[in-house]
C-alpha positions as a Markdown table, in Angstrom:
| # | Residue | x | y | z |
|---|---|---|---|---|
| 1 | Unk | -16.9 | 4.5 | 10.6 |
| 2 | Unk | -18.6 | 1.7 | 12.6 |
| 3 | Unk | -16.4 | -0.3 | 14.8 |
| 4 | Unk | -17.6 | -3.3 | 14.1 |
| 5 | Unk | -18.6 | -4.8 | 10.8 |
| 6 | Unk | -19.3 | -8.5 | 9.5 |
| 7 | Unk | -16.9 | -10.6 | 7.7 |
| 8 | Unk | -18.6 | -10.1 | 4.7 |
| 9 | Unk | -18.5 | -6.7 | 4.7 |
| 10 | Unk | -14.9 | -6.9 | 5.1 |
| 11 | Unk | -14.5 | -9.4 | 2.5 |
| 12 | Unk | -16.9 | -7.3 | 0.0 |
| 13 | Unk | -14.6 | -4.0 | 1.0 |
| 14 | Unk | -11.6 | -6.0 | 0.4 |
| 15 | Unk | -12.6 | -7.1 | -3.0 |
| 16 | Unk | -13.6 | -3.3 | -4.3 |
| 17 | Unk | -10.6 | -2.4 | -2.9 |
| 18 | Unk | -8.8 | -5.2 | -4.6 |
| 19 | Unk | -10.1 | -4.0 | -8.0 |
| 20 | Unk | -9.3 | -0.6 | -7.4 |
| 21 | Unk | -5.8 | -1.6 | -7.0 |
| 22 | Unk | -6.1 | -3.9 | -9.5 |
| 23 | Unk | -7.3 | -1.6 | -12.0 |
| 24 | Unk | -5.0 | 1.4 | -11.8 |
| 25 | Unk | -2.0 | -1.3 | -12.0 |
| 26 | Unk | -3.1 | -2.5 | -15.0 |
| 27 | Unk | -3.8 | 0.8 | -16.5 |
| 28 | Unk | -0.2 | 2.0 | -15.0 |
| 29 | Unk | 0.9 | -1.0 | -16.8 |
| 30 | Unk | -0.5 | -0.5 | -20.3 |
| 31 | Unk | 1.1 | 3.2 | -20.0 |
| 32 | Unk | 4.2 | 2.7 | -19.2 |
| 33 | Unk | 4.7 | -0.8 | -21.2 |
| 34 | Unk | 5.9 | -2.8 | -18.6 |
| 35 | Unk | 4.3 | -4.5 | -15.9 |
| 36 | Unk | 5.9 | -6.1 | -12.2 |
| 37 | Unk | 7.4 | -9.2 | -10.7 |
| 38 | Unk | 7.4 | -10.4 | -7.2 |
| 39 | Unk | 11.4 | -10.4 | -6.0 |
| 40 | Unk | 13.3 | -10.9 | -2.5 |
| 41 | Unk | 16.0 | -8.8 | -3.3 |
| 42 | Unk | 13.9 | -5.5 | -4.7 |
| 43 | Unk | 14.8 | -2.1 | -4.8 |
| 44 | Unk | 15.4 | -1.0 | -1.4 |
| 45 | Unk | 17.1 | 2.7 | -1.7 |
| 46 | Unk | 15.0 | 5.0 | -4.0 |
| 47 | Unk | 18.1 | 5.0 | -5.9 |
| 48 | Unk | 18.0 | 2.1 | -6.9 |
| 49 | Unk | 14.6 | 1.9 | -7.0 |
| 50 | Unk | 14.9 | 4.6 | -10.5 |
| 51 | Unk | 17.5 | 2.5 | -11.8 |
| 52 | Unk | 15.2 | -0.5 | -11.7 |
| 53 | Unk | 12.7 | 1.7 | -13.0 |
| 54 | Unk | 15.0 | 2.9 | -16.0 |
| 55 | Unk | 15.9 | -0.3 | -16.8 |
| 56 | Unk | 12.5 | -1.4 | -17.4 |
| 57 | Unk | 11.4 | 1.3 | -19.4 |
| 58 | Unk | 14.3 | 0.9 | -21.6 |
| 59 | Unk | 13.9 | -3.2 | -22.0 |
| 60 | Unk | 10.0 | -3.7 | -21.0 |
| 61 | Unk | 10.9 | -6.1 | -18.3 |
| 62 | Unk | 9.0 | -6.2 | -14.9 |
| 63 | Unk | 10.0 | -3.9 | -12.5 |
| 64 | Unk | 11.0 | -5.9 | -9.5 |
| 65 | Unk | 8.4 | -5.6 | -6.1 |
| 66 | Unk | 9.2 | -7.1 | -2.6 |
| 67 | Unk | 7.3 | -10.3 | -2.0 |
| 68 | Unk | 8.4 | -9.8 | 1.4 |
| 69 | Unk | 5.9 | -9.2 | 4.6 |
| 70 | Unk | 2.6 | -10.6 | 2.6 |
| 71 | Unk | 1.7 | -13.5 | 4.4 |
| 72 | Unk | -1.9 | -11.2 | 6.0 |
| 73 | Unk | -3.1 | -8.0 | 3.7 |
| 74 | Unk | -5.2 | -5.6 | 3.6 |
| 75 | Unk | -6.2 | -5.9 | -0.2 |
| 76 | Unk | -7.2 | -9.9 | 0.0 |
| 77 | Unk | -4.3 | -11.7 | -1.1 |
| 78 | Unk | -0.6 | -11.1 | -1.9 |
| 79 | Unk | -1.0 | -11.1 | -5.4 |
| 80 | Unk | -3.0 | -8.0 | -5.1 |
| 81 | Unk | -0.5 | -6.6 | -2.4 |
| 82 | Unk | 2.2 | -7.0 | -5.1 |
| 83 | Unk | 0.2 | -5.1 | -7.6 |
| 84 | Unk | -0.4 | -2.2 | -5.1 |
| 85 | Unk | 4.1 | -2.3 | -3.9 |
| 86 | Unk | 4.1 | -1.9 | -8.1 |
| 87 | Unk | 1.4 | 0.8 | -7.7 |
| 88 | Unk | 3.0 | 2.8 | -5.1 |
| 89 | Unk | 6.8 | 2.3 | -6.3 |
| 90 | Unk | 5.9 | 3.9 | -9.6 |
| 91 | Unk | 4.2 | 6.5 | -7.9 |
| 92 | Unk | 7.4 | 7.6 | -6.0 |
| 93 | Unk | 9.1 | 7.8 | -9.4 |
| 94 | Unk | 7.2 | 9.5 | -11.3 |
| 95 | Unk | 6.2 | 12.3 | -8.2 |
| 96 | Unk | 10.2 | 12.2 | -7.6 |
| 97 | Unk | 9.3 | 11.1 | -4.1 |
| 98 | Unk | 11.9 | 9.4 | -2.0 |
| 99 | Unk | 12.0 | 6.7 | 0.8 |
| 100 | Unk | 12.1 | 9.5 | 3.1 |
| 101 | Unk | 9.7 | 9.6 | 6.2 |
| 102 | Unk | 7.8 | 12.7 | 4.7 |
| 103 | Unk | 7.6 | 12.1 | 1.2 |
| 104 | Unk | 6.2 | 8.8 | 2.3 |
| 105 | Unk | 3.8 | 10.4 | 4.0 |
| 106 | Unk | 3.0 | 12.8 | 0.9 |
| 107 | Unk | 2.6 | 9.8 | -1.6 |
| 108 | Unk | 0.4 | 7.9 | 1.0 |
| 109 | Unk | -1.9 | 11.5 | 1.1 |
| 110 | Unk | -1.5 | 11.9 | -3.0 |
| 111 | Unk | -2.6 | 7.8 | -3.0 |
| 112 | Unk | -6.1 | 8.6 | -1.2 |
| 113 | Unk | -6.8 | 11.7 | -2.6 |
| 114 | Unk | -6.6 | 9.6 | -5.9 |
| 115 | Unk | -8.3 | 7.0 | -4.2 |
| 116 | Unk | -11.3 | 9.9 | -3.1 |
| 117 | Unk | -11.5 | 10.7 | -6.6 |
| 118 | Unk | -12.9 | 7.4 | -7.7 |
| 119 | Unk | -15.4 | 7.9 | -5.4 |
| 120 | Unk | -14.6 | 6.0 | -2.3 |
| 121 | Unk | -15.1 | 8.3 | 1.3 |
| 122 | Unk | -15.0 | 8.6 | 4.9 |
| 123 | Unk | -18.1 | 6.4 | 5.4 |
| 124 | Unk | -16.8 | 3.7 | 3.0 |
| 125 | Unk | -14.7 | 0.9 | 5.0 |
| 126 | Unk | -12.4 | 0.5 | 2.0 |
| 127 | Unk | -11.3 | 4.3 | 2.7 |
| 128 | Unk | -10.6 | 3.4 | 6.7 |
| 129 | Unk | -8.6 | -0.1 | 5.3 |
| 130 | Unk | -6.7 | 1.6 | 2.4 |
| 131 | Unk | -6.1 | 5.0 | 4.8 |
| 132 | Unk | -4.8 | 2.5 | 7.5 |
| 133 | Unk | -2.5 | 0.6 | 4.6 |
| 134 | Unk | -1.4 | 4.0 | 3.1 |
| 135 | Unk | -0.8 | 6.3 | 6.0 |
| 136 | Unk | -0.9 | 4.3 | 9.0 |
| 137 | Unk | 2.2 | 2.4 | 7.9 |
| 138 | Unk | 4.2 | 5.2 | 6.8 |
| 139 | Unk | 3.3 | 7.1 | 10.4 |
| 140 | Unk | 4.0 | 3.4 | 12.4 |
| 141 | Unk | 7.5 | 3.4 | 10.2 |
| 142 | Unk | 8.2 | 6.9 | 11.0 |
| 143 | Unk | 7.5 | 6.3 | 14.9 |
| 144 | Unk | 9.8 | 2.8 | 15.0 |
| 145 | Unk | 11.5 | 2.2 | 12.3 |
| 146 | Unk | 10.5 | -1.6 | 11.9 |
| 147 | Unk | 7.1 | -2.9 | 9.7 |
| 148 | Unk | 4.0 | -3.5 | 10.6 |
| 149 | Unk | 4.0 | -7.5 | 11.3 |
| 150 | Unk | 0.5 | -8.5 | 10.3 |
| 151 | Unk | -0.8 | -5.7 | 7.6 |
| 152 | Unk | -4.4 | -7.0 | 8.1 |
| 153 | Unk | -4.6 | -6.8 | 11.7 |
| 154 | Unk | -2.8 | -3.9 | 12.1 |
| 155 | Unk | -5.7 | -2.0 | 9.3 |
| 156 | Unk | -8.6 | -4.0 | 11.3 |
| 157 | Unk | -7.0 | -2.6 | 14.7 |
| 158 | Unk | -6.9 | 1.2 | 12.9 |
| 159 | Unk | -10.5 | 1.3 | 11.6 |
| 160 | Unk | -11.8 | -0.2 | 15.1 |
| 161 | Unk | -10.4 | 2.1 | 17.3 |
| 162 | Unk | -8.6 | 4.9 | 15.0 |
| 163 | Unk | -5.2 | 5.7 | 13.8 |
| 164 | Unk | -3.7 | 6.2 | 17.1 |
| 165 | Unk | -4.4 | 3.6 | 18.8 |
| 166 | Unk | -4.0 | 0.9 | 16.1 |
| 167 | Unk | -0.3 | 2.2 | 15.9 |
| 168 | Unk | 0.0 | 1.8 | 19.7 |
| 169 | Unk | -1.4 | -2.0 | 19.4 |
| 170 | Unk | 0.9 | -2.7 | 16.8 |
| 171 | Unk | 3.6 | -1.0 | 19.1 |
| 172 | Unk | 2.3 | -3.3 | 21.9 |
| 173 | Unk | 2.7 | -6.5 | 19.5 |
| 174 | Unk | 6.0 | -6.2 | 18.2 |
| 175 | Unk | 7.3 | -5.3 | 22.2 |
């Protein structure tokens, strides 16, 4: 992956990975018969998390997503970061993965290799974005314990100079 690229190759990576995510929420959506809703006060146990979950399947409503921390994405806008929190929160249902630091890290490997088998690959900069989104934020959690501050820069700084050292910039920013 090159370490530099122009804005509007960023911007063009963003959208197809926008409509990536866009897609399998809709389709996730239309399957299960219920659809999200941006919420401060979301699941945040996986507990409750499959009681939300539950509750939704039994009475169609939205399952509740954090709107929290999506003020600077990776997937263009925080519209499209909600869809991705709904994305990822049904995924740790349905694979009966908890909050845990290593099922984390298995759903973020089971999200790309989904993700690889639409196509997308090492040389595409949507892989290196949503690979920096997926993994790098579980591995940065796992390290610190706290969030990644800016999700955007903290992606830009992983597919410029790898995984390692966009963690220890994002270490660096938080200090």
């Amino acid at each position: 992956m090159p370490e530099t690229f122009t804005s509007s190759e960023l911007a063009t990576a963003q959208k197809r990975l926008s409509d990536y995510i866009l897609d399998e929420a809709h389709k996730i959506e239309h399957r299960l018969h219920f659809g999200w809703e941006p919420a401060a006060d979301a699941p945040d146990k996986y507990t409750d998390l499959c009681a939300a979950f539950t509750d939704s399947q039994e009475d169609g409503r939205p399952l509740p997503v954090s709107n929290e921390n999506s003020g600077s994405v990776v997937f263009g806008s925080p519209e499209v970061n909600m869809a991705y929190r709904y994305v990822h929160d049904v995924a740790h249902v349905e694979q009966g993965l908890t909050f845990s630091s290593p099922d984390e890290f298995e759903l973020a490997r089971w999200q790309m290799h989904r993700f690889e088998r639409t196509g997308f690959s090492h040389n595409d900069l949507e892989w290196h974005l949503f690979q920096a989104d997926a993994v790098g934020q579980v591995l940065y959690y796992a390290v610190t314990k706290q969030f990644v501050s800016d999700q955007l820069q903290f992606a830009l700084d992983c597919v410029r100079h790898g995984l390692d050292t966009g963690l220890y910039l994002e270490m660096e920013r938080q200090k």
